[in-house]
N, CA and C of each residue as an Amber inpcrd file, in Angstrom:
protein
   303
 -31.7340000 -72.3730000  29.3020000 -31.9710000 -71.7360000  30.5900000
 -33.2090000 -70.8530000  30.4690000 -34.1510000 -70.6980000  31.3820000
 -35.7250000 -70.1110000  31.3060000 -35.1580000 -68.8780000  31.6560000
 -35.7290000 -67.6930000  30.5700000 -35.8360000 -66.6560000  31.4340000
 -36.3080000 -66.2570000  32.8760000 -35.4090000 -65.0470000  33.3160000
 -35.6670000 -64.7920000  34.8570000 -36.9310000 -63.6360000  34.2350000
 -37.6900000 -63.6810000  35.4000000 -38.8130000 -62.6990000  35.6500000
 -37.6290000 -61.6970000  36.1950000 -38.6580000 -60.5430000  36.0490000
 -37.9500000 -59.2780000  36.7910000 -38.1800000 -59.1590000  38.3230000
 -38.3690000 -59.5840000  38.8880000 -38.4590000 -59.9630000  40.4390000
 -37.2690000 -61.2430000  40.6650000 -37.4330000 -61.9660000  39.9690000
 -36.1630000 -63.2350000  40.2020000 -35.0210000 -62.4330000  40.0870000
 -34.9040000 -61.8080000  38.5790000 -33.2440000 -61.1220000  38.6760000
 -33.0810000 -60.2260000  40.0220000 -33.9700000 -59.5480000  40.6090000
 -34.3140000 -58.7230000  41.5800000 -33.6280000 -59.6780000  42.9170000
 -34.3400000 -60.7760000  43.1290000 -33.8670000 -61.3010000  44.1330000
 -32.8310000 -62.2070000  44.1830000 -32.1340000 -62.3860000  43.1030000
 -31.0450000 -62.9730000  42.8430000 -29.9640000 -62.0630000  42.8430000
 -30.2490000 -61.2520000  42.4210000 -29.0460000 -59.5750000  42.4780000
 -28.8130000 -59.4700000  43.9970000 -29.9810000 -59.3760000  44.9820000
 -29.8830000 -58.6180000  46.0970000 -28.7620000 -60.4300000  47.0200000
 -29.5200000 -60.9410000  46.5460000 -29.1410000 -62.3160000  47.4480000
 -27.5020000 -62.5320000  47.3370000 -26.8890000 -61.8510000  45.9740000
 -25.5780000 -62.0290000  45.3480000 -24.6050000 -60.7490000  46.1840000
 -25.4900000 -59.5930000  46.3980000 -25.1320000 -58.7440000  47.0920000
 -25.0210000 -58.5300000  48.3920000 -26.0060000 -59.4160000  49.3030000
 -25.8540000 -60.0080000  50.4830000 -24.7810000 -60.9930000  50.7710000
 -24.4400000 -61.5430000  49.4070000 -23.5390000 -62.8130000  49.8630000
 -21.9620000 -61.9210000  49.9960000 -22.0330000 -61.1040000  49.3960000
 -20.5180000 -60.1810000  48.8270000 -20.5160000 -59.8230000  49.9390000
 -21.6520000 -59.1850000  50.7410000 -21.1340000 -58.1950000  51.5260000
 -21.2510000 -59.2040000  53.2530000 -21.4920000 -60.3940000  53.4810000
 -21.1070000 -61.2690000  54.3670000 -19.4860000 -61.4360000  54.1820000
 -19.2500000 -62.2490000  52.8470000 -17.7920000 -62.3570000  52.7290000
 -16.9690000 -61.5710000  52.5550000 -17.1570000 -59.9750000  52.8860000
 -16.4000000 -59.2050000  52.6460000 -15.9480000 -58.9590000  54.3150000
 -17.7030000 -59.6970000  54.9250000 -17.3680000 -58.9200000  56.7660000
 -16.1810000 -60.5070000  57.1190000 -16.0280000 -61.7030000  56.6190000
 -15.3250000 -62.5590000  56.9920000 -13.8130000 -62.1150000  56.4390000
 -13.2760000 -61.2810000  55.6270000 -12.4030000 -60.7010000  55.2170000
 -12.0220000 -59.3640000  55.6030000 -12.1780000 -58.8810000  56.9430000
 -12.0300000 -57.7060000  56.9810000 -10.1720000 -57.0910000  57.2540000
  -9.9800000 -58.4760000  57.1800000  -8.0060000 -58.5610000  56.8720000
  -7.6720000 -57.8870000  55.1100000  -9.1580000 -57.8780000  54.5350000
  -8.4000000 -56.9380000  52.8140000  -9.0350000 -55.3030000  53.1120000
  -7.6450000 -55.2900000  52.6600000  -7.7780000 -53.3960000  52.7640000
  -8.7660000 -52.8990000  51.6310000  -9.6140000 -51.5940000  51.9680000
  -9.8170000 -50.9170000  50.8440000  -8.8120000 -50.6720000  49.5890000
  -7.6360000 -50.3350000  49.5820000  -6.8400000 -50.1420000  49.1190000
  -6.4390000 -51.4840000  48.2800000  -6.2910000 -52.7390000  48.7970000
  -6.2970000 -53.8440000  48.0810000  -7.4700000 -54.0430000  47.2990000
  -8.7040000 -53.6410000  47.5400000  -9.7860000 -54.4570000  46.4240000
  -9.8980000 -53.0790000  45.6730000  -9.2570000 -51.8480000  45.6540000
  -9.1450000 -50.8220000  44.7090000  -8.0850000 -51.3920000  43.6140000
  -7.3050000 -51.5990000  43.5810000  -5.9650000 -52.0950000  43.4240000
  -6.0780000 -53.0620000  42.5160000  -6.8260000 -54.0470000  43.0840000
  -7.1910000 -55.5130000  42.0720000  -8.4010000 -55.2160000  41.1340000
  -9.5840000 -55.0360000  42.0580000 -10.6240000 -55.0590000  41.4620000
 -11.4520000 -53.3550000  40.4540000 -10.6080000 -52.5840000  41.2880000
 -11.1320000 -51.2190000  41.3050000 -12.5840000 -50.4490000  41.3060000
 -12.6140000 -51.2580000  42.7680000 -13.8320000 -50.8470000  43.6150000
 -13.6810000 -51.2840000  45.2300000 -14.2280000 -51.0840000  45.8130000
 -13.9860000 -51.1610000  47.3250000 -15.2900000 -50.6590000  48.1240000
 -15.2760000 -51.3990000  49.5760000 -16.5040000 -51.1590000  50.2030000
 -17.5030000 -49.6240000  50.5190000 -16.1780000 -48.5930000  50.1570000
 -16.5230000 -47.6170000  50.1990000 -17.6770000 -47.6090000  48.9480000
 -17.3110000 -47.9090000  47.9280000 -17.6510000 -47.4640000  46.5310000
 -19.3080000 -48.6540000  46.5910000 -19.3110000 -49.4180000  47.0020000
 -20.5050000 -50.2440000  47.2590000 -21.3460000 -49.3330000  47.7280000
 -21.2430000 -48.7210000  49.3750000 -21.7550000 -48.0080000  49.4700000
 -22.3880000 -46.7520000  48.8670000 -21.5720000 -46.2720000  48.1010000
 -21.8710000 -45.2350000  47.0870000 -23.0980000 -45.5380000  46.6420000
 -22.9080000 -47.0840000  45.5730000 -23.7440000 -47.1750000  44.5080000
 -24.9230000 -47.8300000  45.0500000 -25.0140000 -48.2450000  46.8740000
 -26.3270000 -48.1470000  47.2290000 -27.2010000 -47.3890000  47.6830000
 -26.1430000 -46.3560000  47.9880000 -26.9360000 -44.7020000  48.1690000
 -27.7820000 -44.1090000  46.8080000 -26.7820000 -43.9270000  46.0400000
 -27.0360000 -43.7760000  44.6490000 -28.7630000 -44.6690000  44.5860000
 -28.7280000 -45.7400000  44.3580000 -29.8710000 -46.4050000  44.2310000
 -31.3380000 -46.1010000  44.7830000 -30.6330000 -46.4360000  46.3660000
 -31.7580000 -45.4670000  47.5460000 -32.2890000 -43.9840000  46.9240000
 -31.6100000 -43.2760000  45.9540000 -31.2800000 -41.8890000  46.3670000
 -32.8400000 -42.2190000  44.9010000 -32.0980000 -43.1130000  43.5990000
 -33.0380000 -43.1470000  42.5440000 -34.0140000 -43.3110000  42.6590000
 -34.5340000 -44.0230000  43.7180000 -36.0670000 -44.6040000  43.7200000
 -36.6460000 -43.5120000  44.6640000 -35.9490000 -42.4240000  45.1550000
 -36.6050000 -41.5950000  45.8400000 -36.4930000 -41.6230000  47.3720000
 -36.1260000 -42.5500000  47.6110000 -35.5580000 -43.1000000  49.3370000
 -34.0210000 -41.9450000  49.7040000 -34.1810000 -40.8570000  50.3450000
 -33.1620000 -40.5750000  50.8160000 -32.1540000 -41.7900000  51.6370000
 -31.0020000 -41.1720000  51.8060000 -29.7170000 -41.8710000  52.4510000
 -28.7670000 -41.6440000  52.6360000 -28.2590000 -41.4790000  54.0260000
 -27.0200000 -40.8200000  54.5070000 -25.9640000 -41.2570000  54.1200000
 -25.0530000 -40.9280000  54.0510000 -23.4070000 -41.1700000  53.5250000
 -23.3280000 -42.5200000  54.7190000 -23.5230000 -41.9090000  56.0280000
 -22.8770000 -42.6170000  57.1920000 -23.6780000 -44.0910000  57.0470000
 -25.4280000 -43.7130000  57.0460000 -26.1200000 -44.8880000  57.0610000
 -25.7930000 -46.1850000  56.0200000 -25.3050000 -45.5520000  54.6660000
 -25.0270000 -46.5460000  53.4960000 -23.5190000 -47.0170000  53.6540000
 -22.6970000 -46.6110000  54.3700000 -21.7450000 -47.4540000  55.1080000
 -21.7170000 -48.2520000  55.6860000 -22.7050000 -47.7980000  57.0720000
 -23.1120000 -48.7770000  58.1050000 -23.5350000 -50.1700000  57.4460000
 -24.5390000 -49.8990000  56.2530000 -25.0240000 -51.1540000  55.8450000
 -23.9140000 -51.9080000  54.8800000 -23.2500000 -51.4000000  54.2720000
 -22.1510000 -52.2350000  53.5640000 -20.9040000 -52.7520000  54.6390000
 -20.9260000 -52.0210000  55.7870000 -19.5230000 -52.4990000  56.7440000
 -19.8360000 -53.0870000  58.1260000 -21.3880000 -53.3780000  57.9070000
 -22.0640000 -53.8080000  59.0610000 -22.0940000 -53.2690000  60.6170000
 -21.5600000 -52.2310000  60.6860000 -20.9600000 -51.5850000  61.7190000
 -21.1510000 -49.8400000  61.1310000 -20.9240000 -48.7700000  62.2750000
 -20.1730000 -47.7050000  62.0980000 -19.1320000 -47.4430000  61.1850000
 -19.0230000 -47.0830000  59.8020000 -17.4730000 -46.7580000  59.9210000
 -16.6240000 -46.4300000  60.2000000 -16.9090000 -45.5240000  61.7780000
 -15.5170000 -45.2720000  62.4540000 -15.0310000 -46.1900000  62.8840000
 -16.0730000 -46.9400000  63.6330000 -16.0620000 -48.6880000  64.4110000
 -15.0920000 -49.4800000  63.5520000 -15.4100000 -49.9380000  62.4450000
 -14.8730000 -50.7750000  61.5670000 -13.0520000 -50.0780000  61.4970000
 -13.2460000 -48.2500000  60.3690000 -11.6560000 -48.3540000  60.9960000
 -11.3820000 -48.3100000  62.0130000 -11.1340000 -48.3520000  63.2430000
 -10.9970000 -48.5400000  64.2630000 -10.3230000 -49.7950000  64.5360000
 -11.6310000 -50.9560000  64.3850000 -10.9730000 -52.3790000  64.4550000
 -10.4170000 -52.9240000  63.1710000 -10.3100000 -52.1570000  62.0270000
  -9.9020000 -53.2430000  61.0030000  -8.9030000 -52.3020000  60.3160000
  -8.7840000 -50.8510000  59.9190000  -8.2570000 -50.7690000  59.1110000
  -6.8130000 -50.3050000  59.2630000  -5.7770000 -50.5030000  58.6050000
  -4.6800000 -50.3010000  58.4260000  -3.8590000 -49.0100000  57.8620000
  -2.5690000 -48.3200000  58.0530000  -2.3000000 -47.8900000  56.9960000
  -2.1270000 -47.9450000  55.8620000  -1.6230000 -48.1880000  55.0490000
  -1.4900000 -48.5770000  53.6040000   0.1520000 -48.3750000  53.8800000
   0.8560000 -49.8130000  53.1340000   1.9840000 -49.7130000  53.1350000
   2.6850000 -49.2620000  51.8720000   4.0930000 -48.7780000  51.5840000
   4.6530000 -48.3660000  50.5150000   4.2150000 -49.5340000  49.1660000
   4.2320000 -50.3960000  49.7280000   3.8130000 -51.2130000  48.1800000
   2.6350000 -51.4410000  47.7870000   1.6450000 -50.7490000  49.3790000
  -0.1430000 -51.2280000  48.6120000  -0.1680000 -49.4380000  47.6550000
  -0.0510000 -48.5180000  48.3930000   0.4540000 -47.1410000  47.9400000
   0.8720000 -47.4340000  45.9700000   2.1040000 -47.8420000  46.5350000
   2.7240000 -48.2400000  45.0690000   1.9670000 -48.5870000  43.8170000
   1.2010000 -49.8290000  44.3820000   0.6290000 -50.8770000  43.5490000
  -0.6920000 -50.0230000  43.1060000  -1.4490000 -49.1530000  44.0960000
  -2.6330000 -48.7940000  44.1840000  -2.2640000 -47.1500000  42.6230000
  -1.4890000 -46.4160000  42.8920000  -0.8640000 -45.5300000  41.9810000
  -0.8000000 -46.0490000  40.6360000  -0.4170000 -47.4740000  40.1240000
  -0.3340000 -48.0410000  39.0110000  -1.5200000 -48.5680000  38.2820000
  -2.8520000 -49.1190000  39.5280000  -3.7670000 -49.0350000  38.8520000
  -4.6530000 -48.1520000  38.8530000  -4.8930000 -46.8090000  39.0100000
  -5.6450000 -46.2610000  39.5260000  -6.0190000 -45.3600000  38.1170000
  -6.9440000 -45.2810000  37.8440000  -7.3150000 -44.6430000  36.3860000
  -6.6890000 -43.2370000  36.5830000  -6.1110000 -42.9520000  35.3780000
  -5.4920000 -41.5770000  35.1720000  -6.6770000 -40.6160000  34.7710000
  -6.8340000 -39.5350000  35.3040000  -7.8480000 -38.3240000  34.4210000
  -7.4530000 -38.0580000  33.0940000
């Protein structure tokens, strides 16, 4: 396999990250709480680490704005139309994996 240039990994990262965050808007039936749970990370936490990024290269970025772009929407909008309570067993399940301090 040929090495990637640093612009290829560049646009292969972002293209992989575009694709996540399409199929995450065709899934908006999985809770935060479920991809904490399984994966232990969630759309919130995406957002984070593209603020974070924005924030490294010197690009300020709002909490609200780096939502918007990971949930394609407002996040009030989104909970609004998508999100749920968390039931006793996502609760449950979410407590068991959740890293201890």
């Amino acid at each position: 396999m040929p090495d990637l240039t640093p612009d290829q990994r560049t646009a292969f990262e972002a293209a992989a990250f575009r694709r996540l965050l399409a199929h995450l808007d065709t899934r908006s039936d999985v809770q935060n709480i479920d991809l904490m749970t399984l994966a232990g990370f969630c759309r919130n936490c995406l957002s984070n680490w593209y603020r974070d990024a924005a924030e490294a290269s010197g690009q300020p970025l709002t909490k609200e704005r780096s939502r918007e772009i990971v949930y394609g929407m407002p996040y009030d909008e989104w909970r609004e139309k998508h999100q749920r309570e968390a039931n006793a067993d996502q609760q449950a399940a979410f407590e068991i994996a959740r890293p201890k301090e």
